[in-house]
C-alpha positions in Angstrom: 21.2 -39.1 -16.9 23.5 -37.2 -14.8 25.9 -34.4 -16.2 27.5 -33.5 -13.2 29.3 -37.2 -12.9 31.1 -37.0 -16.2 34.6 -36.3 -16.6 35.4 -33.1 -17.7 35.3 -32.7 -21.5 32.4 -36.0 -21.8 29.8 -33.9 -21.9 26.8 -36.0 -23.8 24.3 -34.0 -25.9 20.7 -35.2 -25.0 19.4 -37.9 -26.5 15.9 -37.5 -28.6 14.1 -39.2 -25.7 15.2 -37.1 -23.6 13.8 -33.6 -24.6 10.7 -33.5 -22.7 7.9 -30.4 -23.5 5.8 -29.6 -20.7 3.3 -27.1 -20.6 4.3 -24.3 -18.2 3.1 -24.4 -14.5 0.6 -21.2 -13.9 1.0 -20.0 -10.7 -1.9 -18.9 -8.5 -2.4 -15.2 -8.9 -1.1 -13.2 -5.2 -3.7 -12.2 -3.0 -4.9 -8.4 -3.8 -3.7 -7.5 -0.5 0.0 -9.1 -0.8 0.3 -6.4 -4.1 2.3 -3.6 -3.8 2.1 -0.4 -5.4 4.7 2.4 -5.6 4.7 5.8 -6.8 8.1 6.8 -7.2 9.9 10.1 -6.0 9.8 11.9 -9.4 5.9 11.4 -9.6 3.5 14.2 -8.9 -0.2 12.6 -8.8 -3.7 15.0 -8.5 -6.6 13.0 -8.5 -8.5 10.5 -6.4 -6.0 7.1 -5.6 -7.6 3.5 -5.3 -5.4 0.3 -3.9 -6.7 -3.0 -2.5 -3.2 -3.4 -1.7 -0.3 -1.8 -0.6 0.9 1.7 -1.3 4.0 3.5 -0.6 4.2 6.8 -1.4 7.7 8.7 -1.9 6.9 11.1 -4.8 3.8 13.7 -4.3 0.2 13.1 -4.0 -2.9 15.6 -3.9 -6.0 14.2 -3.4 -7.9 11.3 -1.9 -6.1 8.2 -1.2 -8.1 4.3 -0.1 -5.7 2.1 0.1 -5.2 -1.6 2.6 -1.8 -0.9 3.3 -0.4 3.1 3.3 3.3 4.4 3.6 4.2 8.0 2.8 7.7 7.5 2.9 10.2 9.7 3.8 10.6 12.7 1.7 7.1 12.6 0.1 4.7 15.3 0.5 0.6 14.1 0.1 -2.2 16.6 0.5 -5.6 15.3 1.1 -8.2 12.6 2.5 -6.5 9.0 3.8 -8.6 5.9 4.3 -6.8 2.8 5.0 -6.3 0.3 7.5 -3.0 0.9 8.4 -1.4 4.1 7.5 2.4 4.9 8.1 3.9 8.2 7.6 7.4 8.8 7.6 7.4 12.5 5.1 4.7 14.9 5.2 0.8 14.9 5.2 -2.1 18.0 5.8 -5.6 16.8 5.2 -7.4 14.2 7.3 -6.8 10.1 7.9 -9.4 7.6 8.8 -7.5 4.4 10.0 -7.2 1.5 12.3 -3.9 1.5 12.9 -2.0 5.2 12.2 1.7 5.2 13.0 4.0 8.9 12.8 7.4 8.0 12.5 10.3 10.0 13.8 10.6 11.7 10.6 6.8 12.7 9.6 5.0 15.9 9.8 1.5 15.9 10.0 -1.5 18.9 10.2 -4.5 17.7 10.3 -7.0 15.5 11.6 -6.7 11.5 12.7 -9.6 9.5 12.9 -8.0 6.2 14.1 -8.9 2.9 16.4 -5.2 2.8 17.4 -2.5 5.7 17.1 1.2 5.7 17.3 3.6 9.0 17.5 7.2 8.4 17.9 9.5 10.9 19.3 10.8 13.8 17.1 7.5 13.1 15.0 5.4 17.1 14.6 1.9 16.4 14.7 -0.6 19.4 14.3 -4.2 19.0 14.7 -6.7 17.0 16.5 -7.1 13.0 16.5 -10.0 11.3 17.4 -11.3 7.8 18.1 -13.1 5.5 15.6 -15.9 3.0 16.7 -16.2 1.1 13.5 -12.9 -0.1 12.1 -11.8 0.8 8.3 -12.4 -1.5 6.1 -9.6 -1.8 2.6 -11.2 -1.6 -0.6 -13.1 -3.5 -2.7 -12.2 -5.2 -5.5 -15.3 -4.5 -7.2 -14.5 -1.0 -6.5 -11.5 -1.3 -8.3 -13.1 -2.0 -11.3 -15.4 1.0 -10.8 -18.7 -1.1 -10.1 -18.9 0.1 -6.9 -19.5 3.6 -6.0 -16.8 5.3 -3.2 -17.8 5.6 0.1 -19.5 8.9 1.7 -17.0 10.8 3.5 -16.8 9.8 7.0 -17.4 12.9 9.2 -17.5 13.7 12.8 -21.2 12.8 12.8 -20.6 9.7 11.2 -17.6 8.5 13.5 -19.3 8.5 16.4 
């Protein structure tokens, strides 16, 4: 039965048979990596971050971030450790990131230390501090570590990085 090819004002009510109950479709869940996480620009977070996803950042962070996917966006201030595969910073970071792929954007300000197997500074970007070359890429984090089965990583140092 077609509504649209009544005349105006014929509008039929459904018919009995044809009310039809059908159990709803479930969708399959996104892939860990294809979830994105925010922390808005009124949050101020101290602690130790976790995200087999992606993360943008716009509020405040202290501490150590592992992430897939990381974007300290523009106006956000993060203090700490960064491991992640890709790592994009358009506001401000001081500590140290281990990543395969780093990118400063024209807006970011960084003092510290990249560990990285491909780095990217765009012009009017201030970067202070030293960056070195990684031989073994980054891998994102586990799920299993998500759910705190796995212990974190040892800290990648200078020894360690080759």
């Amino acid at each position: 039965m077609n509504y649209f090819s009544q005349p105006k004002g014929a509008v039929k009510p459904a018919d009995k048979a044809d009310i039809r109950f059908e159990a709803p479709v479930m969708q399959p869940q996104a892939k860990v990596a294809e979830v994105l996480s925010t922390f808005g620009p009124g949050m101020m977070i101290t602690g130790n971050i976790v995200c087999a996803g992606g993360l943008q950042i716009f509020g405040r962070v202290t501490g150590e971030i592992h992430a897939a996917q990381l974007v300290i966006c523009e106006g956000a201030k993060v203090e700490g450790k960064i491991v992640a595969q890709d790592t994009v910073v358009q506001g401000e970071f001081k500590g140290t990131i281990h990543g395969n792929s780093v990118k400063l954007q024209g807006t970011a300000i960084v003092d510290g230390e990249i560990y990285n197997r491909s780095l990217t500074i765009e012009q009017n970007a201030q970067f202070e501090g030293v960056a070195r070359r990684l031989d073994r890429p980054v891998d994102a984090p586990s799920v299993d570590r998500l759910k705190g089965e796995a212990p974190m990583q040892p800290a990648l140092t200078p020894e360690t990085v080759g």
